[in-house]
N, C-alpha and C positions, 0 to 999 in steps of 0.2 A: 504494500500500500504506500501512495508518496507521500513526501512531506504536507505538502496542500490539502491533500485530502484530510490526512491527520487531522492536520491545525483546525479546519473546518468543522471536521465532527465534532473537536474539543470544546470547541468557542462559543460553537452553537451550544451545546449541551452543558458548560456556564453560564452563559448566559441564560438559558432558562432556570437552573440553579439559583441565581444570583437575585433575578425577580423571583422568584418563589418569594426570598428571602426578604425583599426590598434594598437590596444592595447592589443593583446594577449601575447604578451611577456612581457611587461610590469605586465600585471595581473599575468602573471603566477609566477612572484617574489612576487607580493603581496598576493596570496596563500598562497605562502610558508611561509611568515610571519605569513599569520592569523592561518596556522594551525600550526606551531609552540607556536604559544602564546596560543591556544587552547586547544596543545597537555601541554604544560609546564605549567599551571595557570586553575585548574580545577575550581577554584572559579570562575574566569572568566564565565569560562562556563556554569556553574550553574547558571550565573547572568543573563544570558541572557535568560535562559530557563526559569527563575521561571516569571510567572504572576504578580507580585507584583512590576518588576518595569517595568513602563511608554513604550509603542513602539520607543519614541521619542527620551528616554535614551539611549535606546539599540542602535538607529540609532546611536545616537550621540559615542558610546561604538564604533559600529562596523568600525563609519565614520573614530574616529582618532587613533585605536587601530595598526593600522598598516602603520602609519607613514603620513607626511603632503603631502598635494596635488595629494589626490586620483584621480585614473583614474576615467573619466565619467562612464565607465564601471563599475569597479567597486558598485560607487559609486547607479548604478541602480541595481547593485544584491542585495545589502545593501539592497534599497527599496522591490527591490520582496519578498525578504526571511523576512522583519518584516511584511511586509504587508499580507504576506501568513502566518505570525505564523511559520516559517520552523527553526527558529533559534537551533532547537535540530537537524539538520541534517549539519548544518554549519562543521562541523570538518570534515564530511563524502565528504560533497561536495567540500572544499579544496582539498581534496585527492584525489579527482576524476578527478576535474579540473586539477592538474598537470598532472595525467597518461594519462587525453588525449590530453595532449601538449607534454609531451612527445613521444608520440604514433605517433602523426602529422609531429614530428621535427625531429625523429629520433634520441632520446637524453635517452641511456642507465645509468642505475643507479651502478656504482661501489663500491662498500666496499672491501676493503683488512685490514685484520686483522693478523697483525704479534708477534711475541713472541717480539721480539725487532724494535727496530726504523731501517727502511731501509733508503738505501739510497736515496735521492731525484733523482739517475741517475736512480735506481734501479724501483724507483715508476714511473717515467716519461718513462720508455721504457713498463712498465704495460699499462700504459695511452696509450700510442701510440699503442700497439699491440690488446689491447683490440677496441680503433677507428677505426682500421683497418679492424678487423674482424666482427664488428658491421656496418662498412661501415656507421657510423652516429658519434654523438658527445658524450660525457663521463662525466656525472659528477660523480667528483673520491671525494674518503674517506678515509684515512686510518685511523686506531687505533688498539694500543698496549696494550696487553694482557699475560701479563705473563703467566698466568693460563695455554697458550695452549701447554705450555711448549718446543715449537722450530715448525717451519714453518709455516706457515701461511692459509688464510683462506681467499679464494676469493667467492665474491657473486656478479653474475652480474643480478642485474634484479632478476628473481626469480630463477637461476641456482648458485645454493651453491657446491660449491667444497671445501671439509677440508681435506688438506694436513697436517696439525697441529698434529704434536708429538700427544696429546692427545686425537682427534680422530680418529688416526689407535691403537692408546691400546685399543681403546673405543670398536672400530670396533673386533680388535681379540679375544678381551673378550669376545663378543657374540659368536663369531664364536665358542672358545673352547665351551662355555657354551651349543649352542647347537652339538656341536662333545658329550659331555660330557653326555647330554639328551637321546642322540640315543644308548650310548653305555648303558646306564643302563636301 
């Protein structure tokens, strides 16, 4: 069975878990931590994966790696995933587990990438117009990027739009290159 699949089944069947409980939102910030510290601290993750240390460790790794006074939830995925051996899919199943509380809540992913700093009125009528048209909630991003050398670069969810000086050169350069192909 792959890794995807795994993660899926897990995340799913947490998360029903978790609402049983009332602790789905709760959890889904504790996610975000564990695969944070997963995605940042690959030693981390190696530690957990290799055989050599204890089930017991790794609980105790998992119990306080993402802050005091875990959810009961939580704290029984903990158990499923040492006690199944699944500790190599742990990063996949964070990431699953958010998209389907995002998915459940209606809670869109935003990144806006500008050449320079906007303004907070400028980013907060993004926030709003994007809510709007998502008719759900927004968690927003921005970051600065000189490189793309003037306008910016909005990503909602998996819908990429590069308004950004440097991918309309990007863009016209192909377009000559293939005008340039056909003519020769």
């Amino acid at each position: 069975m792959n890794e995807g699949l795994i993660s899926k089944r897990y995340a799913k069947a947490l998360y029903v878990h978790a609402l049983s409980m009332g602790e789905e939102t709760l959890l889904y910030h504790r996610m975000q931590m564990l695969e944070a510290i997963l995605r940042k601290m690959p030693e981390f993750r190696a530690g957990l994966k290799s055989p050599m240390i204890p089930a017991s460790d790794k609980h105790d790794l998992l119990k306080n790696a993402t802050g005091k006074n875990p959810e009961q939830s939580y704290l029984d995925f903990v158990n499923l995933v040492i006690t199944n051996r699944r500790e190599d899919a742990l990063y996949m199943i964070a990431l699953s587990y958010q998209k389907i509380y995002r998915r459940k809540k209606n809670i869109s992913i935003v990144h806006l990438i500008s050449a320079k700093e906007m303004s907070g009125r400028t980013i907060e009528r993004v926030r709003r117009l994007t809510e709007r048209q998502t008719r759900g909630k927004v968690e927003f991003s921005t970051r600065i990027d000189p490189s793309i050398d003037g306008g910016f670069i909005f990503q909602l969810n998996d819908l990429r739009i590069d308004a950004s000086v440097k991918g309309q050169l990007n863009r016209i350069g192909r377009r000559l290159a293939q005008i340039n192909k056909s003519i020769i």
